[in-house]
C-alpha positions as CSV (number, residue, x, y, z in Angstrom):
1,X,4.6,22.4,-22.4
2,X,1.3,22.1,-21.1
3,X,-1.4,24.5,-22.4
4,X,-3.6,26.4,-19.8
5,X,-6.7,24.6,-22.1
6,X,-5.3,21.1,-20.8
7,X,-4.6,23.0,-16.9
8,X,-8.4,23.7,-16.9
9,X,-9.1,20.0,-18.2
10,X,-6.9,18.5,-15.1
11,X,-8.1,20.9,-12.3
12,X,-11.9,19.9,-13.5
13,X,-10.9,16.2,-13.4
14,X,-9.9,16.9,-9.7
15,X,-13.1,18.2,-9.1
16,X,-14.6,15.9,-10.6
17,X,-12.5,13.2,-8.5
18,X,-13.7,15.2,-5.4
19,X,-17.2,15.0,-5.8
20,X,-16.6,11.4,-6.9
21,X,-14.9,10.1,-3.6
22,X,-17.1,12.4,-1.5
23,X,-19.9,10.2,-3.2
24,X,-20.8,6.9,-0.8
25,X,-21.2,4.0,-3.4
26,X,-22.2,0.7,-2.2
27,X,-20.1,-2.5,-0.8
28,X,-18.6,-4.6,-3.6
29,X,-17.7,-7.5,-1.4
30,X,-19.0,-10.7,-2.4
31,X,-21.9,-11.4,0.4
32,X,-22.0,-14.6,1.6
33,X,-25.1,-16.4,2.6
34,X,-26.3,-16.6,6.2
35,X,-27.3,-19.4,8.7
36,X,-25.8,-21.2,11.6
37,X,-22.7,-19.5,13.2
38,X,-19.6,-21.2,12.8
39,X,-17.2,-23.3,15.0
40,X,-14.0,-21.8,15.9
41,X,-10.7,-24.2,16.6
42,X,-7.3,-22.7,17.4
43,X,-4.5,-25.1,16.3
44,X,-1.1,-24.9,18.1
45,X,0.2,-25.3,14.1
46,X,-1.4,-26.3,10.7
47,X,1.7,-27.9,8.6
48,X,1.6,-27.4,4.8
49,X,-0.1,-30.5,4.1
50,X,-3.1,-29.5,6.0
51,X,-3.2,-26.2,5.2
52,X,-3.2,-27.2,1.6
53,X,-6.3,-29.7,2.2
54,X,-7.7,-27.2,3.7
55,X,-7.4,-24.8,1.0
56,X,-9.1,-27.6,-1.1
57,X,-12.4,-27.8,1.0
58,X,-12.7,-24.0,2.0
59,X,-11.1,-20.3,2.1
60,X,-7.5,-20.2,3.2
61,X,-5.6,-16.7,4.2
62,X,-3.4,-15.2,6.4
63,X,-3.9,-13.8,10.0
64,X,-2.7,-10.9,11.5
65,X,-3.3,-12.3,15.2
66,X,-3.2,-8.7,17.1
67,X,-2.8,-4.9,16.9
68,X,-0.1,-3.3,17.8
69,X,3.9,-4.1,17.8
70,X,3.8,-7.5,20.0
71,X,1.8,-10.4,20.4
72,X,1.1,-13.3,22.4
73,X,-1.0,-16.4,22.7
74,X,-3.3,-14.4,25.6
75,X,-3.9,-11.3,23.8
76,X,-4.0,-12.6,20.1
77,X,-6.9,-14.8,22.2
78,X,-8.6,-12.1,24.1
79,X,-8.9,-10.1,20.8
80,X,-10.0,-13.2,18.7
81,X,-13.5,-13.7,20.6
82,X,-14.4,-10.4,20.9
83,X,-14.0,-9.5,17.9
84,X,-12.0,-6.3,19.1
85,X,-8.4,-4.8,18.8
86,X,-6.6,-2.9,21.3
87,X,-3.0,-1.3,20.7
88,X,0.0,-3.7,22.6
89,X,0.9,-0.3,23.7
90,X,-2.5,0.4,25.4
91,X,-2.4,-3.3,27.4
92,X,-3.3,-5.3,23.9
93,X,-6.6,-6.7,26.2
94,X,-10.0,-6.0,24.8
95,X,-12.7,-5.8,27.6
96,X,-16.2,-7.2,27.8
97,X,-17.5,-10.1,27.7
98,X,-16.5,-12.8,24.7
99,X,-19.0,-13.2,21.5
100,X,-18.1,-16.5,20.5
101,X,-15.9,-20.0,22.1
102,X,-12.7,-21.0,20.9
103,X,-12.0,-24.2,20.9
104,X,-8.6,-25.9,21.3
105,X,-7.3,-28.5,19.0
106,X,-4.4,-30.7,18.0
107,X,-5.1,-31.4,15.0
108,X,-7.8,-30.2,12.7
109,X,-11.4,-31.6,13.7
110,X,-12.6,-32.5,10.4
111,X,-15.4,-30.6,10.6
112,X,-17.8,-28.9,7.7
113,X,-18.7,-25.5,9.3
114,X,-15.9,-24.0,11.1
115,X,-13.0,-21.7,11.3
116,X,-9.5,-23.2,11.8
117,X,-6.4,-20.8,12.7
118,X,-3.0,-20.6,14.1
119,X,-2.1,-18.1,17.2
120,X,1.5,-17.2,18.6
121,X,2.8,-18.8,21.7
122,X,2.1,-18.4,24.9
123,X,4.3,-16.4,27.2
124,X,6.0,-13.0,27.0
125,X,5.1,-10.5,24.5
126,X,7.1,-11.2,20.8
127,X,7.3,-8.9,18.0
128,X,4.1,-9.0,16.2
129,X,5.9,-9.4,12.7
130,X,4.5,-12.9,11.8
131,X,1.7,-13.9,9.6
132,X,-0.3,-17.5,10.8
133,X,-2.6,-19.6,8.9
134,X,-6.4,-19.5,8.6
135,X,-9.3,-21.0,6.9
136,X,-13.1,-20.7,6.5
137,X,-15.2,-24.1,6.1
138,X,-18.7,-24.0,4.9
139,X,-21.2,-21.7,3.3
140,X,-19.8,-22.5,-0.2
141,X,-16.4,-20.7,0.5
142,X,-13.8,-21.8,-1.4
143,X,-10.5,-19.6,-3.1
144,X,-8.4,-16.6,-1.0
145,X,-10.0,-15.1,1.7
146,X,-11.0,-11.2,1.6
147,X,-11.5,-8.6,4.5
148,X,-13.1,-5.4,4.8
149,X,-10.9,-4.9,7.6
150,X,-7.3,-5.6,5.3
151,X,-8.7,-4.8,2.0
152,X,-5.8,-7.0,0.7
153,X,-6.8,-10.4,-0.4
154,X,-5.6,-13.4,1.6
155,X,-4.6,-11.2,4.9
156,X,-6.9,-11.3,7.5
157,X,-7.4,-9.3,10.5
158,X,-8.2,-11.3,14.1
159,X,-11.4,-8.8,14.3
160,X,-12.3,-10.1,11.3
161,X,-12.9,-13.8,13.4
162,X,-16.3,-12.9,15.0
163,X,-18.4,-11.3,12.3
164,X,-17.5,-14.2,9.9
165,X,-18.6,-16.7,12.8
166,X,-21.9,-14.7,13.8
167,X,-22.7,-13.9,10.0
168,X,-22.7,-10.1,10.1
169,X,-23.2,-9.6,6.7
170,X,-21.5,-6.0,6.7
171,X,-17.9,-7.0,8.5
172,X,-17.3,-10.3,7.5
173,X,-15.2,-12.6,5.6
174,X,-16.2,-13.2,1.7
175,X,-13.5,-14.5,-0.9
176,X,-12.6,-14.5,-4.1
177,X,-11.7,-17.9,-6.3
178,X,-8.4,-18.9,-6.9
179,X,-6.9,-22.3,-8.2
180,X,-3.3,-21.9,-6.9
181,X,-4.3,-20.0,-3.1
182,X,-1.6,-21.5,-1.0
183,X,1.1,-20.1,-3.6
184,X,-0.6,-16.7,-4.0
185,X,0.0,-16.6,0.2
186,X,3.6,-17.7,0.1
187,X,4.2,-14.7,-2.2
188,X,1.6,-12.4,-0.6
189,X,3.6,-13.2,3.2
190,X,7.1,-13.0,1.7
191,X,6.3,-9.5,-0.3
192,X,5.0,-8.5,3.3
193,X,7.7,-9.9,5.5
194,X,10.3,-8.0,2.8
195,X,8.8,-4.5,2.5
196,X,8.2,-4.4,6.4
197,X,12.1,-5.3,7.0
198,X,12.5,-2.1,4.6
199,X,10.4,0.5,5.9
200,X,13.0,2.4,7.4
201,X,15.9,1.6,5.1
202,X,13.9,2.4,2.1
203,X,13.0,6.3,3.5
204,X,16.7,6.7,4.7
205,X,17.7,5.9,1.0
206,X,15.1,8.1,-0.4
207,X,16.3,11.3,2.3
208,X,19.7,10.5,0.5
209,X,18.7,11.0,-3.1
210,X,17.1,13.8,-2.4
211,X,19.5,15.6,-0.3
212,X,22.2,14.3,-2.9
213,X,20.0,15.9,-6.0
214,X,19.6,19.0,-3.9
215,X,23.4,19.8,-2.7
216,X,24.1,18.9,-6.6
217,X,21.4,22.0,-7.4
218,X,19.6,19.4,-10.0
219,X,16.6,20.3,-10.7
220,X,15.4,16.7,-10.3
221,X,14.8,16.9,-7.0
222,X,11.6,18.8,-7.7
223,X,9.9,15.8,-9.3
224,X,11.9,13.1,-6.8
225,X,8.9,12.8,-4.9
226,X,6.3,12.1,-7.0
227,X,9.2,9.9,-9.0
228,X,9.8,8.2,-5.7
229,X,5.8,7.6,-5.0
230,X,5.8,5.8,-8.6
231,X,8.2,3.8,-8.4
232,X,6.9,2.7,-4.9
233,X,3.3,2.3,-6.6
234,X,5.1,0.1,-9.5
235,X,7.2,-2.4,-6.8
236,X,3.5,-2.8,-4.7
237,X,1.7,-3.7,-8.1
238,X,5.0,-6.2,-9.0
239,X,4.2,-7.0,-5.9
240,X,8.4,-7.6,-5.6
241,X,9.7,-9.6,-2.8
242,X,13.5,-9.4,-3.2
243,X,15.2,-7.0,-1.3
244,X,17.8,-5.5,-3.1
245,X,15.4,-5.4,-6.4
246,X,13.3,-2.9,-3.7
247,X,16.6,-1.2,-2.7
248,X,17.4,-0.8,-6.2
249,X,14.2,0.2,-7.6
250,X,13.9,3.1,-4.5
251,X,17.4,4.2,-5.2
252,X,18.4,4.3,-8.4
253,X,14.8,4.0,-9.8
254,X,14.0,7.1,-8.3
255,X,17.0,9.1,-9.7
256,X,16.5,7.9,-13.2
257,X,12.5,8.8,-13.1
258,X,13.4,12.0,-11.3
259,X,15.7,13.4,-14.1
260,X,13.3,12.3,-16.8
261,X,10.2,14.1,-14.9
262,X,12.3,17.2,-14.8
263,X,13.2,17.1,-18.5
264,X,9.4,16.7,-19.2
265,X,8.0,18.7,-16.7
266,X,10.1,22.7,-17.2
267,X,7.2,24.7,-17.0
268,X,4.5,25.1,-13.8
269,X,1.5,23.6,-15.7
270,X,3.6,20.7,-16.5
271,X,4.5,20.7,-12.7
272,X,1.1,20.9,-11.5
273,X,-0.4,18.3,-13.6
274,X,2.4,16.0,-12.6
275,X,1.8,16.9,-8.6
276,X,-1.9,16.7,-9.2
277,X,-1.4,13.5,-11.5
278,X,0.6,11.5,-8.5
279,X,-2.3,11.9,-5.9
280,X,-4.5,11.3,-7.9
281,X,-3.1,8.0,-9.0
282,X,-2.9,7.2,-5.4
283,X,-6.2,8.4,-5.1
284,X,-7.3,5.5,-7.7
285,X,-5.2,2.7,-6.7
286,X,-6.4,3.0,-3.3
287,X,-10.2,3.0,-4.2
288,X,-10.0,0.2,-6.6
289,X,-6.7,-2.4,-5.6
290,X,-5.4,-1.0,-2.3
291,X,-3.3,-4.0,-2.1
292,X,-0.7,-1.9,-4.7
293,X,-0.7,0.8,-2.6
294,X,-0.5,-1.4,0.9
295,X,2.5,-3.5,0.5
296,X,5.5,-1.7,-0.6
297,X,8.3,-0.3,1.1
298,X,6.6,3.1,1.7
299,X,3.1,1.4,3.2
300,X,1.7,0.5,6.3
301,X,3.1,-2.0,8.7
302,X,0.2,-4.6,8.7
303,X,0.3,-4.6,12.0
304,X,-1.4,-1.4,13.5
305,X,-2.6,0.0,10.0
306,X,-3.3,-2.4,6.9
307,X,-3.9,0.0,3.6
308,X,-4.4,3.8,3.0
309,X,-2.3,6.6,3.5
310,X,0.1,5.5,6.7
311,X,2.5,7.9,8.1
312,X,4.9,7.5,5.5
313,X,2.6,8.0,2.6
314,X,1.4,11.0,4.4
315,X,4.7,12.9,5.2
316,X,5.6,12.1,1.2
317,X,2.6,13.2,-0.2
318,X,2.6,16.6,1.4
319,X,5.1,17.5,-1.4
320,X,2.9,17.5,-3.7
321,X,0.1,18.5,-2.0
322,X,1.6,21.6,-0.8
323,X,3.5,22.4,-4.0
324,X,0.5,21.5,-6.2
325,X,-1.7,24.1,-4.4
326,X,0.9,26.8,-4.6
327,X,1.0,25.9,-8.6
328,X,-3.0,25.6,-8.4
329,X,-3.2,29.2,-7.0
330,X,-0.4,30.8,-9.6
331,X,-2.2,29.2,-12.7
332,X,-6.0,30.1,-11.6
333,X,-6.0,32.1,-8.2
334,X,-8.2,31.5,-5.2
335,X,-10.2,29.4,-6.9
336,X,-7.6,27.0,-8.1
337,X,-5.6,27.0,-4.8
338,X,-9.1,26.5,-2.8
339,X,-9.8,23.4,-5.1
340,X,-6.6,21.6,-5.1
341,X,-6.7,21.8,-1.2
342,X,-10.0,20.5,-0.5
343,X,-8.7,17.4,-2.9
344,X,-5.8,17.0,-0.7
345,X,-8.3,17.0,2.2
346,X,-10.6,14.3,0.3
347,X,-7.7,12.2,-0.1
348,X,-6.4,12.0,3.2
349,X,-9.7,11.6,4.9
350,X,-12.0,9.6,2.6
351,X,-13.0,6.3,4.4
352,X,-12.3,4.5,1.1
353,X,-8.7,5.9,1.0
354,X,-8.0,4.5,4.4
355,X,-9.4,7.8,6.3
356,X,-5.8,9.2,7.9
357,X,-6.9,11.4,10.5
358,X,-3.9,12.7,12.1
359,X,-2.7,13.8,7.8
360,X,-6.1,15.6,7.5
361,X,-5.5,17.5,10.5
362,X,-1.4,18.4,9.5
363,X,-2.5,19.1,6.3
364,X,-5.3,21.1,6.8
365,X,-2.8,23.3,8.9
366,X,-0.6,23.8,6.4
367,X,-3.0,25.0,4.1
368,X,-3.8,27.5,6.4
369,X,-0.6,29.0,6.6
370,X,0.4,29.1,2.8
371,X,-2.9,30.2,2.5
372,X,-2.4,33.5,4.8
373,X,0.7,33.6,3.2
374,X,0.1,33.4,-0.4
375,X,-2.5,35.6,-0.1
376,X,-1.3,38.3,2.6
377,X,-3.6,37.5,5.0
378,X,-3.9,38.6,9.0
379,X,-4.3,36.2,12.0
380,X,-8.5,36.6,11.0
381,X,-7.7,35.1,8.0
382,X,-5.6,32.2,8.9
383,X,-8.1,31.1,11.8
384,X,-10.8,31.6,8.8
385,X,-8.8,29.2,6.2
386,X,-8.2,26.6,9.1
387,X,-11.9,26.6,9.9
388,X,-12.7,26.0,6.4
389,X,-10.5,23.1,6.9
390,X,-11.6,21.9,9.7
391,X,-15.4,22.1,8.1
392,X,-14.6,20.2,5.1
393,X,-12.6,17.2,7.3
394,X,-15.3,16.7,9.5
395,X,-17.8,16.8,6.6
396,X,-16.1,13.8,4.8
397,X,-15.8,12.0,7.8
398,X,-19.4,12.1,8.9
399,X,-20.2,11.0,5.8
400,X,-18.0,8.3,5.8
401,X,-19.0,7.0,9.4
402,X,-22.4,6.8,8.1
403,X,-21.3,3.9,6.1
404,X,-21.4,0.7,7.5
405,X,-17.9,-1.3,7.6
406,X,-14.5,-0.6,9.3
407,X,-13.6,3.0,9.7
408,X,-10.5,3.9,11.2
409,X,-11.8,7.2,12.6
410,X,-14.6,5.6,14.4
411,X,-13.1,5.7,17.8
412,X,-12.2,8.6,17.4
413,X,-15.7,10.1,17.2
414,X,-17.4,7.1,19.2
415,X,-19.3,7.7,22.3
416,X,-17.0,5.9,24.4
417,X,-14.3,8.6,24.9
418,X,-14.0,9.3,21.5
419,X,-11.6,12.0,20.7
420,X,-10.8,13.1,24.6
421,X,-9.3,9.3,24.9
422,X,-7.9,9.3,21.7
423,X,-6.3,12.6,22.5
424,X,-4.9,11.2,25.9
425,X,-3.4,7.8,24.2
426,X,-0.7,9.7,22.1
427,X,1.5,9.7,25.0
428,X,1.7,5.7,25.3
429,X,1.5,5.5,21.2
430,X,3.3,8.4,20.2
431,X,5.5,10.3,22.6
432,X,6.2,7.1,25.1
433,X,7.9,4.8,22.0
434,X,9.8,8.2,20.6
435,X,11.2,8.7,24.3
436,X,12.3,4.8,24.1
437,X,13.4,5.1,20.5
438,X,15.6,8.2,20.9
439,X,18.7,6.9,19.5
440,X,17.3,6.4,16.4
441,X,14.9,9.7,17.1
442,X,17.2,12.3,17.8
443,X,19.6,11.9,14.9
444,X,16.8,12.6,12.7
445,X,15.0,15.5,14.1
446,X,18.7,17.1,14.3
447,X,18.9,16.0,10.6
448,X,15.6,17.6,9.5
449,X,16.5,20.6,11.7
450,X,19.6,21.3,10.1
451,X,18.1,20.3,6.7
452,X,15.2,22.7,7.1
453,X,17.6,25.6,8.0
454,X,20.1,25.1,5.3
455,X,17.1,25.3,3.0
456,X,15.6,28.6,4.6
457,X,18.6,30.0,4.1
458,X,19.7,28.6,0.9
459,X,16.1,29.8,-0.7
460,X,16.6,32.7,-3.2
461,X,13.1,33.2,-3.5
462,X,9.6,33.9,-1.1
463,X,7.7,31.0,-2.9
464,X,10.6,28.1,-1.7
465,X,10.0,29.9,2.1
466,X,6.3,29.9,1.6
467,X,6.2,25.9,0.9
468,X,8.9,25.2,3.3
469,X,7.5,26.8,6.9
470,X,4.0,25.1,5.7
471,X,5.8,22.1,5.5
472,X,7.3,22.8,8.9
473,X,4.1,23.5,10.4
474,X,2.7,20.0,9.2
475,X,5.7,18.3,10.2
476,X,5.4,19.5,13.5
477,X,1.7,18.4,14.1
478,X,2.4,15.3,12.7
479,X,4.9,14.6,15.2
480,X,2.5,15.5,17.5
481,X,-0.8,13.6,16.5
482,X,0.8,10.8,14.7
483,X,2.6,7.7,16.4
484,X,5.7,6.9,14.2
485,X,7.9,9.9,14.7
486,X,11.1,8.5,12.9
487,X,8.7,7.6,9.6
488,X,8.2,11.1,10.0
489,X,11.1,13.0,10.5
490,X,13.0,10.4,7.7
491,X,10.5,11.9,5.1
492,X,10.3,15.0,6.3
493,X,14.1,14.9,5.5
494,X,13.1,14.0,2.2
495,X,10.7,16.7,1.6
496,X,12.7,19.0,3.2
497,X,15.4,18.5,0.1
498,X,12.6,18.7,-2.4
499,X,11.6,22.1,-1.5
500,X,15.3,23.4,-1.3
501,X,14.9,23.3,-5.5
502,X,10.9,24.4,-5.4
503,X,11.7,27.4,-7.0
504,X,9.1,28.7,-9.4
505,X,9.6,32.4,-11.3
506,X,8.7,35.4,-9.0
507,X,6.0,36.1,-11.8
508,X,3.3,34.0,-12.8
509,X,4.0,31.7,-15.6
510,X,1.7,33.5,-18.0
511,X,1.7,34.6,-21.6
512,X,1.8,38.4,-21.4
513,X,0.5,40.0,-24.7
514,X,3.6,42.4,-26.2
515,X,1.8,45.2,-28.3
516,X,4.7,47.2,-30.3
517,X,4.2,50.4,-31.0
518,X,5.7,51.9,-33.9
519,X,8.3,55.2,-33.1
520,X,7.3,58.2,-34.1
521,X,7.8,58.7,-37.5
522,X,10.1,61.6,-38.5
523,X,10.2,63.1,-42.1
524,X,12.9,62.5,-43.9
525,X,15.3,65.6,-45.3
526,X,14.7,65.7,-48.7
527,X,18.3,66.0,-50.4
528,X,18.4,69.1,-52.9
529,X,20.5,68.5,-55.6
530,X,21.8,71.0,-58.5
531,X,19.9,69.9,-61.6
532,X,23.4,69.6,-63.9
533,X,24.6,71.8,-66.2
């Protein structure tokens, strides 16, 4: 049991982790000195002998040649000297003019200041699922590359090309030593290659369990989310490449940590501090090694988004989110609902957490509405709660576009559109590839949709309702600001059999003081008995 003492303890950690990653800190890159700009060669391919000499005189990593689902040699180029990415699905063709020269090479130059990569092919489009070789020459670097663009040492972004040849000190390339580089890669690209060819199987297994644990009425699948987000954290720091290990560890793994979560976790304290516990691990890992929390079946591609919360993440950690603040207001009332929300809203928005717009909005709404419902409130004071929201998203992400570095929300509040453009590209990104995708699409909304409705009417109690129509609300805005609708509606399947067992007492989970009071006290007959004789 956890004591209302040790409640107050977690909820001021949380606010303590809110003002913390609200707080700009400085870079901890190492900075590398400036001076002449480098030469750029592009090799048609670097075998393994030279990519290991190469490793030996400089910086060696992995590129990501474009943004987007496919590739080729023109716009992997186009991107490359300008230093800019633009979605396949938007025409994958930067404009303006180029920043640097690429050179063409056979075989590497032997030069002492340069860059040397690989690019794909030329000709039609391919799937952009492959990882080519890099390496930085010159200004004393030497070990696995690192980029502020990635965050996850030895993967480098093609944006990451021009800054690192023009010496901006803010965006480019450092590194970090490292003996053995060339075998930290080969693990680093299989672990990638692995968890990328599981992204979908792994959420299909995980809807599974958790529709299994909730037709079985087990209890478990109350904490099979934030067992689920665990494990996933645990196979990212393993950094485990083998593919039935990850099928294993998602399946199985999950159940297992599930049922011992619920048999330590019976009352809503212990609930609450296991809800707020999960994010804020996430929370950590992401601010200190987002590579943990990047490669694993449940992160991001690599391809369009490289760390932070992607849309997986993001549908799976509205369980707790939501649940946690309906806990959060039980235990400690407006004030511990309003808290635990606005550190949902740090966490999705933070720069430094990978800054997911289109989660800060869906969650933001959904706060809203088990706000107005938790609290009885009118359509005043749902439009009030949602532009509190609103307030405190675009708060944290001023602050963090102050901040020099990659952002992923820049664009979206640039000058050059800015949010009316990036408002008008979720047709081609979102709706577009859902319309193409709609064998695979339209199984799973029907899924959810029947899921969603079996647990409405399942629920025996107003809190399970309460959680699950906020749930629905976010599910439906992601689907309509976000651009991977079948990561969505599979974990929303998920969460959807979470909630069917989120059912906490009708009362609050309090200790009531019982004062008995004595009956009335009656006198006794008094017995008359014949003295003898």
């Amino acid at each position: 049991m956890v004591r209302p003492v040790r409640l107050i303890a977690l909820l001021a950690v949380l606010a303590a982790a809110v003002v913390a990653l609200a707080a700009p800190v400085n870079a901890s890159a190492r900075q590398n000195p400036t001076g002449a700009p480098f030469q750029v060669f592009v090799l048609d391919r670097i075998s393994d002998a030279t990519f290991a000499s190469l490793a030996h005189r400089g910086a060696v990593g992995l590129l990501r040649p474009s943004y987007g689902p496919t590739t080729n040699r023109r716009r992997a180029l186009a991107e490359l000297v300008r230093g800019t990415e633009v979605n396949a699905r938007l025409g994958g063709v930067p404009k303006g003019r180029p920043l640097i020269d690429a050179k063409k090479a056979s075989v590497f130059p032997n030069c002492h200041m340069c860059i040397v990569l690989q690019l794909p092919p030329r000709g039609a489009p391919t799937s952009n699922d492959r990882l080519y070789r890099i390496a930085v020459i010159g200004r004393n670097f030497h070990g696995l590359l690192s980029s502020p663009t990635t965050h996850i040492p030895g993967l480098v972004s093609i944006v990451d090309v021009v800054p690192t040849a023009l010496a901006h000190v803010s965006t480019t390339l450092s590194w970090s030593p490292s003996t053995n580089a060339v075998d930290r890669l080969g693990r680093l690209g299989n672990a990638i290659d692995s968890n990328n060819r599981l992204k979908f199987p792994a959420l299909f297994i995980l809807a599974g369990v958790l529709l299994a644990l909730a037709l079985l009425g087990l209890r478990a699948a109350v904490t099979a989310v934030p067992a689920a987000l665990l494990v996933n954290l645990g196979l990212g720091i393993g950094q485990v490449s083998n593919e039935v290990l990850l099928c294993a560890a998602i399946s199985a793994g999950t159940v297992l940590l599930a049922l011992a979560l619920a048999r330590a976790c019976r009352s809503e304290s212990a609930l609450l501090a296991l809800y707020g516990g999960v994010v804020l691990v996430y929370a950590f890992v992401m601010v200190t090694r987002p590579e943990w929390q990047a490669v694993n079946p449940f992160g991001p591609t690599q391809n369009s988004r490289f760390w932070g919360i992607g849309n997986q993440i993001e549908t799976l950690l509205l369980a707790p989110l939501l649940a946690g603040a309906f806990l959060a207001r039980r235990r400690f009332g407006i004030v511990g609902f309003v808290l635990f929300g606005v550190f949902g809203l740090v966490v999705m928005t933070d720069n430094r957490l990978g800054a997911d717009g289109g989660g800060a909005i869906a969650l933001g709404i959904a706060l809203a509405v088990l706000g107005t419902r938790l609290f009885r409130l009118g359509v005043k004071g749902f439009v009030g709660l949602l532009a509190s929201a609103a307030v405190a998203v675009l708060w944290i992400v001023s602050r963090g576009l102050d901040q020099p570095g990659p952002n992923h929300l820049r664009s979206a509040f640039s000058s050059g559109g800015g949010l009316l453009a990036s408002l008008q590209s979720r047709v081609p990104l979102s709706y577009v590839p859902a319309l193409h995708a709609w064998q695979l699409v339209l199984p799973l909304l029907m899924a959810l949709a029947v899921a969603f409705a079996l647990a409405w009417r399942g629920a025996r109690q107003q809190s399970t309702r309460d959680v699950l129509l906020a749930f629905g609300v976010a599910i439906v805005t992601s689907l309509l600001i976000n651009d991977s609708a079948a990561y969505e509606l599979a974990g929303g399947i998920a969460v959807v059999g979470a909630f069917a067992r989120f059912a906490p007492a009708s009362a609050p989970a309090r200790e009531r003081a019982r004062i008995r009071v004595p009956a009335k006290l009656e006198p006794e007959p008094v017995l008359n008995e014949s003295p003898p004789g």
